[in-house]
C-alpha positions, 0 to 999 in steps of 0.5 A: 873783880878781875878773873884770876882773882881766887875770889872769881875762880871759887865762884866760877870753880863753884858754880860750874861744879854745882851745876854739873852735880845737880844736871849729872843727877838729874840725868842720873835719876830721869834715866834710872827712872827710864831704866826702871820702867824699862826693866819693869816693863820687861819683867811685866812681858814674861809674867803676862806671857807667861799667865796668857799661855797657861791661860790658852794652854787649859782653855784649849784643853778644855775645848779640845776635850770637849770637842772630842766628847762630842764625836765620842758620844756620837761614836758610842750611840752608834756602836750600841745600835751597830752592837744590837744589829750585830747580835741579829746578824751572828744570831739570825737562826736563834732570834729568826722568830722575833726578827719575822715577827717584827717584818710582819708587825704593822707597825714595822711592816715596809710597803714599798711603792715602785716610781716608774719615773724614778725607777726606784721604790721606797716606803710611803711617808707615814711609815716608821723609817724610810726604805728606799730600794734602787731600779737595780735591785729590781726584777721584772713581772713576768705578767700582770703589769698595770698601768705605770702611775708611780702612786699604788692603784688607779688614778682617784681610787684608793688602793690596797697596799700592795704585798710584800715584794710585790709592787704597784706598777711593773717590776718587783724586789728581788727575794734576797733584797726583799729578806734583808730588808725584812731582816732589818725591820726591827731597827724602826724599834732602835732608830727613833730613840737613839735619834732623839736623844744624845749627840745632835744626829741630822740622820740614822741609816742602815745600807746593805752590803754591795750586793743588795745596798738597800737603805733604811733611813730615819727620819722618814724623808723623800730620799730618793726624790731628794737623790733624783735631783741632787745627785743625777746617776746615782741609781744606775751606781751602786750606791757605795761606789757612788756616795763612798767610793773605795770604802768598803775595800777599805773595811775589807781590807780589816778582814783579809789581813789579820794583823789589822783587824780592829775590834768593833768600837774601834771599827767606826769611821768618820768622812771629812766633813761635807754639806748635806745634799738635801740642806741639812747644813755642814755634816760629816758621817760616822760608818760602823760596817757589819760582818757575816757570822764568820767575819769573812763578809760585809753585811752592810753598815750603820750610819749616823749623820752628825751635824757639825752645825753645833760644833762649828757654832761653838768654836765660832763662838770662842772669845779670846782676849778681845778679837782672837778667834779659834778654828777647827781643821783636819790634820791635813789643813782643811779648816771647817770652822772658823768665823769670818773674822778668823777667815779673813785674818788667816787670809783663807779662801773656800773652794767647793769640790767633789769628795767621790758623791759627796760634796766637802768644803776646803778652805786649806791652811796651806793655800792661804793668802797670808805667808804666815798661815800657809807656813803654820804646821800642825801638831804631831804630837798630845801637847799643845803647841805655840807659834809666834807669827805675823797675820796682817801686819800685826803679831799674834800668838797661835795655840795648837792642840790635837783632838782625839784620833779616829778612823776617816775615809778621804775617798780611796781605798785607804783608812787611816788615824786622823786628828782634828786640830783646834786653834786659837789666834790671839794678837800680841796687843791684846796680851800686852794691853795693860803693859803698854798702857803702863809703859806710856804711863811711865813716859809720861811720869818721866817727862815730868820728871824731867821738867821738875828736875831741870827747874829745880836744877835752875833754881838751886844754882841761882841760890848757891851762887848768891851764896858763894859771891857772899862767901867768897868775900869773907872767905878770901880775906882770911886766906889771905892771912894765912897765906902770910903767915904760911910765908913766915912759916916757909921762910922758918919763922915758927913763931908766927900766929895768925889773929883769930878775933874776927873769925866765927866758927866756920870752916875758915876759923877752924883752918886758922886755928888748925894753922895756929896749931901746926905752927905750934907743933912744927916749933916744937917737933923741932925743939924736941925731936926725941919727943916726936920720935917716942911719941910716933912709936906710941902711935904705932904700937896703938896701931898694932893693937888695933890690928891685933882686935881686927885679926881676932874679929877676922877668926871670929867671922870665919868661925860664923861663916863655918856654921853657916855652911854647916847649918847648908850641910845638914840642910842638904843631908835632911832632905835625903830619903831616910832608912824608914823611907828605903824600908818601907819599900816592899818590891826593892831593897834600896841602900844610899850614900853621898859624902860630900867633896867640901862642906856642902856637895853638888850630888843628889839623890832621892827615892819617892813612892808614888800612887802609880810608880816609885820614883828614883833619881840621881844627879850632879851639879857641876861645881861645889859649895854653896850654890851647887848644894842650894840648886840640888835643895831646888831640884829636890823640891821640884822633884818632890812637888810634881811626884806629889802633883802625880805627873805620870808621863816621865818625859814631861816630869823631866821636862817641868824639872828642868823648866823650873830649874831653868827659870830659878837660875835665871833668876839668880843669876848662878852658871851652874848645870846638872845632869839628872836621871829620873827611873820609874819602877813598877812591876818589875820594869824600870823606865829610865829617862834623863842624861847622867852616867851610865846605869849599871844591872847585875843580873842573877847570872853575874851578866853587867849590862851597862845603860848609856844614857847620853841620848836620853836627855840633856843636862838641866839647866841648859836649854828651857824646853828640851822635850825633843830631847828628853827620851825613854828606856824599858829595863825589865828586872828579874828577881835578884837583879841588882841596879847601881847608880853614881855620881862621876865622883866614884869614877874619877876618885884618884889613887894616890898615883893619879889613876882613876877608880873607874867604870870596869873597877866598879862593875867588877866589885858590884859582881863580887858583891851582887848576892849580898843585899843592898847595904852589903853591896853599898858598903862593899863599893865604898869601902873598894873606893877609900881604899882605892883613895888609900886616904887621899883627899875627896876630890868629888861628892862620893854618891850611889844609890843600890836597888835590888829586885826582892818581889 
């Protein structure tokens, strides 16, 4: 078979064709299948991110809540006990005969020992709390001295307890320390109870003021043994300078400034945390002072010693997927808890230092080993925060949440408001865990796929090219034929007709009658070319007919496209508030108005009363048409779901607007925008929030003050999360006030010479029309605004909303 046969070019033609198709569509479906994972894949990322940081986002809550009930608790026992001790304090005089009987009770009697070695004396061990007086509130015996044992009496003989003020060896307790300790000793009735139960508290302790700093500590305990060995000096200090330096001046400094005074809740200062001198593990100390009757003096405070042990053990504790951890650190970076998998992952170090007599623990975020981790930055802010970061090579997700403020020393004079921050760190793996188990699923899938197709491929052209060999045989004969008889055809022999006896019912035969049937009509389109003229003329008049039935069924489309945007349009004016809604308003009397540009408008607005504030807003999608009225359908709806949800932060209800928003323009894919204001009214004072046009007030005076709004937002739909953006203004309203909302529509409406109505045409006509009430007003301002069109054409949605303070 030669190769410029037609019979080797149909099977090469063929084949090669066959074999590109089936090798095109193969790699068509091998990458659509690629394509799909990857597009599922992508889809699968969002939605686990998504799920995993609502999931952190209310487990951190959760903590951060609980961590702050757990210092709160403690801060409210301590303010109880602090309450009662400052009853005694301001009512000494009053409550003297309960506050003497308690000194001489036996039970709350304090008989104090003098240690010669240590130069302090303290209450013996079987006593109800500890009271340890230091060698510098001591005074000298002018005689009687006995020989200095440290234990009451003489060596092997038992002693009578000594009386009070006067101690077994050689020096005595100065009278005004020994009538503040007698004036304290009702606290052995209030210690015990609020030890045992409530917050886990390692101690309870009273110290006096700077000038007799006595302590009263509970449990009984060897305190000044204790103090002797682990923290030499501190009995030639004061104890306050000694322990908590510049702690008092701080508390003073509530005194002597008026303006800073806080009430005495609030009071309760907390130190950073440290280890506890006698062993009591990782604590910190809550201080509540005590103030003279007067509050002009220190009189001493209150202290519980909490011990972190439970806390740091619950944030150790804290599984997150499958090796994040969490960690608890003050606002200044020190993480005090933390296990040693999270140490070892944020790459931080322990440093042991002195914190002004009491030793603390740092282990800084900002001197971590790992880059990551020193750049983190704590939140300011109530919200939680999420970092992407790199830890030991791997991505992680971090989640950061503020806890609570409260009152801390750091070790000067300085009392400031802190926060703790808990943490969570989570790798990125593990979020992702299920989707790259499906997408190495897929790979597979598709290199299996690949393989079938490829047999499949070689398969199919063996087949097909048997058949054309087979084909192409009978095939060529009979184009051979009718290549003869097209010759008689081209040398004008119209009567030609090809045998057709032995051909089936194929392709080939159906050409060879086709050609059988040419001829004969080419015979006879040229015996009768009047026929084939009248009979083309009939053909095209079936053609006209034929066009006539499509243009009708054109206006019969167009009709049902009508009615489609009209069921849009009503769609769109159902949602908006009612004049039952607007009535039911008690404080305001509010009017509305929108007439859309086309068919279905862009402009939005609505009033909904909620538990704590109405809510009105007013927006403008850009554009018109069908797709602005359905985005003003969705921010409708999202607006009403979380005023029904009682979202009460303004800034973050626009914030969940636009988020929803956002992500339903992604979704399908409309470039459409709007700028959206949302107001707050309660009692008198509106809370606007939001980028739109100006708002305008009409005082009772006839005073229009206008409202720019351009810094208080950013158009929705823009950017996903535009809380840096998002701010807040107070309007205060007085009774008669009126406040006008628009869209740019009234503004820009033009005259028939092109001149806009503008923003002074409409603050004059709100003027003139301030003392009717809020129908009278909107119908004034829309009939100002057609007669400024004088019957042009509406070239934008025509929106305003009315309020008017009536109570």
């Amino acid at each position: 078979m030669p190769w410029s046969s037609l019979r080797t070019k149909l099977v090469l033609v063929a084949g090669v064709s066959v074999a590109a198709g089936l090798l095109l569509s193969g790699g068509a479906a091998y990458l659509g299948l690629q394509s799909l994972g990857r597009d599922a894949g992508e889809e699968t990322r969002k939605g686990l991110r998504y799920t995993s940081q609502e999931y952190l986002q209310k487990h951190i809550g959760n903590v951060a809540q609980l961590l702050s009930i757990e210092v709160s608790r403690a801060e409210g026992e301590l303010a109880t006990l602090a309450a009662v001790s400052q009853v005694v304090v301001d009512h000494r005089q009053e409550l003297g005969p309960f506050v003497d009987a308690a000194a001489k009770a036996p039970l709350f009697a304090d008989h104090l020992v003098y240690h010669s070695a240590g130069n302090w004396a303290q209450t013996g061990p079987d006593e109800p709390s500890t009271v340890t007086v230091w060698g510098y509130l001591l005074d000298e015996l002018a005689a009687d001295k006995t020989e200095e044992t440290g234990e009451p009496g003489s060596a092997g003989e038992a002693a009578e307890p000594p009386t009070k003020g006067e101690l077994s060896a050689t020096r005595t307790i100065r009278a005004d320390v020994m009538r503040a300790i007698d004036d304290t000793a009702f606290m052995d009735l209030l210690m015990p109870p609020i030890h045992r139960y409530g917050s886990r508290k390692l101690q309870i302790y009273f110290v006096g003021p700077t000038e007799r700093p006595f302590a009263r500590f509970y449990p009984t305990k060897k305190l000044a043994q204790t103090l002797d060995t682990l923290a030499p000096g501190h009995n030639e200090a004061m104890f306050w300078d000694f322990f908590f330096p510049g702690l008092v001046d701080g508390w003073k400094k509530w005194i002597g400034d008026s303006s800073r005074f806080v009430e005495p809740r609030e009071q309760i200062t907390l130190t950073s945390p440290y280890y506890d001198a006698a062993g009591g593990g990782p604590i910190l100390t809550l201080f509540q002072p005590l103030w003279s009757r007067d509050r002009a003096h220190f009189a001493g405070a209150l202290g519980f010693d909490l011990t972190l042990k439970g806390i740091i053990d619950y944030v150790e504790e804290v599984q997150l997927f499958g090796s994040g951890f969490a960690f608890l650190a003050q606002d200044n970076g020190n993480v005090f808890a933390v296990n040693e998998a999270g140490r070892e992952r944020l790459g931080l170090t322990s440093v042991a230092a002195s914190g002004g007599g009491v030793d603390i623990f740092e282990q800084y975020l900002g001197k971590s080993t790992e880059a990551a981790t020193r750049a983190l930055v704590l939140p300011t802010g109530e919200e939680p925060v999420f970092i992407e970061v790199e830890l030991g090579g791997r991505n992680h997700v971090v989640a950061l949440q503020r806890l609570d403020p409260f009152n801390t020393w750091s070790g000067d004079d300085e009392i400031h408001e802190a926060h703790w921050v808990i943490g969570f760190v989570v790798p990125d793996e593990e979020i992702y865990a299920a989707l790259t188990a499906a997408e190495k699923a897929v790979a597979m899938s598709s290199q299996e796929v690949l393989a079938l197709q490829v047999g499949i491929t070689l398969s199919t052209l063996a087949v097909v090219l048997l058949w054309l060999i087979f084909v192409s045989r009978r095939l060529t004969a009979s184009l051979v034929t009718l290549s003869q008889g097209a010759a008689r055809i081209a040398n004008k022999d119209y009567t030609v007709s090809v045998p057709t006896g032995s051909l089936g019912d194929d392709e080939v035969g159906a050409l060879t009658l086709a050609f059988n049937q040419m001829a004969s009509e080419i015979r006879e389109h040229t015996e009768n070319l009047e026929g084939l003229v009248q009979q083309r003329t009939s053909e095209l008049e079936d053609a006209n007919r034929e066009i006539v039935g499509l243009n009708e069924r054109l206006k019969e489309d167009n009709l049902r496209m009508g009615a489609e945007l009209d069921v849009a349009r009503r769609l769109q004016m159902m949602v908006l508030p009612t004049t039952d809604e607007l009535e039911a308003v008690r404080c305001l009397d509010i009017a509305g108005f929108m007439q859309p540009a086309e068919e279905v408008g862009g402009d939005y607005y609505d009033v909904l009363q909620g538990a704590r504030a109405l809510k009105i807003a007013i927006g403008d999608v850009t554009g018109h048409g069908l797709e602005s009225g359905v985005l003003m359908l969705m921010v409708q709806t999202a607006v009403r779901t979380l005023q029904t949800c009682d979202v009460a932060s303004p800034r973050r209800f626009l914030s969940l607007v636009n988020q929803v928003i956002f992500d339903n323009l992604a979704r399908t894919g409309v470039e459409r925008t709007l700028t959206l204001s949302l107001l707050d009214y309660a009692d008198g004072v509106l809370v606007l929030a939001g980028q739109h046009e100006e708002v305008l007030i009409v005082r009772v005076g006839g005073d229009v003050e206008r409202i720019d709004t351009m810094d208080l937002g950013l158009p929705i739909g823009i950017e996903r999360d535009i809380d840096e953006f998002i701010d807040l203004q107070e309007i205060a309203l007085g009774l008669g006030d009126v406040v006008a909302l628009y869209t740019d529509g009234i503004t820009e409406a033009e005259s028939p010479s092109g001149e806009f109505y503008g923003i002074e045409r409409l603050c004059a006509c709100l003027d003139r029309a301030r003392d009717l009430d809020a129908d009278g007003i909107r119908d004034a301002l829309v009939a100002d605004v057609r007669a400024h069109i004088s019957g042009g054409p509406i070239l934008d949605d025509i929106t305003t909303v009315i309020l008017k303070r009536i109570a």
